[in-house]
MIZA-833038 format. One record per residue (C-alpha): residue in three letters; z, x, y; residue number from 0. Coordinates in steps of 0.5 Angstrom, whole numbers, plus 500, padded with zeros to 3 digits. Each point is the difference from the previous one (the first is absolute). Layout:
BEGIN
{"ALA", {Z, X, Y}, NUM} ...
//
This chain:
BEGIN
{"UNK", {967, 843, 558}, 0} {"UNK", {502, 497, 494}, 1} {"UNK", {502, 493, 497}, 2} {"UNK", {507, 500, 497}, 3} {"UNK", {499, 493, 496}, 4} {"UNK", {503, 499, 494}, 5} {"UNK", {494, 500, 495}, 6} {"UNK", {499, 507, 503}, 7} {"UNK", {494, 504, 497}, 8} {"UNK", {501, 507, 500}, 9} {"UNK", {494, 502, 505}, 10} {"UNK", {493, 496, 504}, 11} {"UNK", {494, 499, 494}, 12} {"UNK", {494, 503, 503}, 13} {"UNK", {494, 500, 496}, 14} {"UNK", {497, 507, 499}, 15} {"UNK", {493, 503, 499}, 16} {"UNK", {501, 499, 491}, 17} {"UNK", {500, 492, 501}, 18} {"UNK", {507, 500, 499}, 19} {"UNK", {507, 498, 504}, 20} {"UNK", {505, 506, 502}, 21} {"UNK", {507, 499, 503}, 22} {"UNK", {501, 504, 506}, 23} {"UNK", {507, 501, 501}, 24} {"UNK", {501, 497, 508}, 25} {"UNK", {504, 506, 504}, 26} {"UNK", {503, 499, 507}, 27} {"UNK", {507, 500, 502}, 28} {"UNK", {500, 491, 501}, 29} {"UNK", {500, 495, 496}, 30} {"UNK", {501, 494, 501}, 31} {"UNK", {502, 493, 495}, 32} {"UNK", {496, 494, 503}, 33} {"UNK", {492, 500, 502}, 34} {"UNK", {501, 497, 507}, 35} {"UNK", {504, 506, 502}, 36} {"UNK", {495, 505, 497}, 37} {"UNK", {494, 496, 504}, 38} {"UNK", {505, 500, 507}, 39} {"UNK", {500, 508, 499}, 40} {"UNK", {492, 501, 498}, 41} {"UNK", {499, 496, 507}, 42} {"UNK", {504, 505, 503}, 43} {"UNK", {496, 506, 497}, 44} {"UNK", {506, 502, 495}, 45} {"UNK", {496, 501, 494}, 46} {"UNK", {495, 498, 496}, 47} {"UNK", {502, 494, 496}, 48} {"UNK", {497, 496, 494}, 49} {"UNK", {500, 492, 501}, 50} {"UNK", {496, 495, 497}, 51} {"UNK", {495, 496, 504}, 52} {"UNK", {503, 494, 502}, 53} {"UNK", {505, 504, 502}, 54} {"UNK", {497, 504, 506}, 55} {"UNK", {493, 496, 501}, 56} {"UNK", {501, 499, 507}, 57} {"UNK", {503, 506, 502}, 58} {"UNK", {494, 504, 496}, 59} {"UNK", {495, 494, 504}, 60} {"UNK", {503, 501, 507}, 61} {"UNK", {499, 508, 498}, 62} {"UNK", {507, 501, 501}, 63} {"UNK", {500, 503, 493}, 64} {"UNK", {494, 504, 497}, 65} {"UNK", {500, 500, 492}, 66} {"UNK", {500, 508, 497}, 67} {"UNK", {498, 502, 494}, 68} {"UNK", {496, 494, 497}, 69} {"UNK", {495, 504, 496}, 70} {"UNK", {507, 501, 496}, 71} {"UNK", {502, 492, 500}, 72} {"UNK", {501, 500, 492}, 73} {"UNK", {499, 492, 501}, 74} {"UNK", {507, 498, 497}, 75} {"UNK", {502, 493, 501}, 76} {"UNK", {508, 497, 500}, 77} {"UNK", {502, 493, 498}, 78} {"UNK", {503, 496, 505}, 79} {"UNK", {504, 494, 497}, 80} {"UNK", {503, 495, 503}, 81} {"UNK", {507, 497, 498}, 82} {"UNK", {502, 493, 503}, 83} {"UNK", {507, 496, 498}, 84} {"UNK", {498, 495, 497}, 85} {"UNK", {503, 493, 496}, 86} {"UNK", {494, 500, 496}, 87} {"UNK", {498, 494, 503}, 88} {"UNK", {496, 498, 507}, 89} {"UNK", {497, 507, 503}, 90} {"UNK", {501, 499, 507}, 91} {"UNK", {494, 499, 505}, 92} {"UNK", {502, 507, 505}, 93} {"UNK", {501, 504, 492}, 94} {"UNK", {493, 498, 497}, 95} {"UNK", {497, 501, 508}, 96} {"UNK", {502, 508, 499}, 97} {"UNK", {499, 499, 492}, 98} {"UNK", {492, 499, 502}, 99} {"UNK", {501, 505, 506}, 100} {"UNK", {502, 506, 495}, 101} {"UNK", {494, 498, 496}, 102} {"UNK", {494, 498, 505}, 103} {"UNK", {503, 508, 503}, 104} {"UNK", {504, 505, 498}, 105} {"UNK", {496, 502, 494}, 106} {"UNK", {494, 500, 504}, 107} {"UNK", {503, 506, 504}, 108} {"UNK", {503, 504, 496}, 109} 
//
């Protein structure tokens, strides 16, 4: 199973015996273009997917999923941004409650 995103890569980093990161080109006849989808499909043994803690926490917790090959995990983190419309004036209560939620959480879990 692969992700078909946009910022595509051309194959899963694992780090290997030499300290370094090798590029494993995914192979499968599935490729899916939004995690939640490649979440649905591991729950239902589809294949293995690569996802970031957050996002499959609970599943991993509940052992609805198992975490595979963590020896290899190279430890690469992805930038989460959060983009709001604004006015440049007054921040909005409920856009600073989730501002201060994606600080006090998501970098934690990666």
């Amino acid at each position: 199973m692969a992700f078909n995103f946009e910022r595509h890569i051309e194959g899963l980093p694992f780090r290997d015996g030499a300290g370094g990161v090798t590029l494993y080109p995914p192979a499968g006849n599935l490729l899916v273009s939004d995690g939640e989808t490649m979440r649905k499909l591991a729950l239902q043994g589809v294949g293995v997917a690569r996802h970031s803690r957050y996002h499959v926490d609970a599943d991993l917790r509940d052992g609805r999923l198992v975490t595979v090959l963590e020896d290899y995990d190279p430890g690469d983190l992805e930038p989460v941004h959060a983009v709001y419309v604004g006015q440049g004036g007054h921040l909005p209560a409920r856009v600073r409650a989730f501002l201060d939620f994606l600080v006090d959480n998501v970098h934690l879990s990666c």
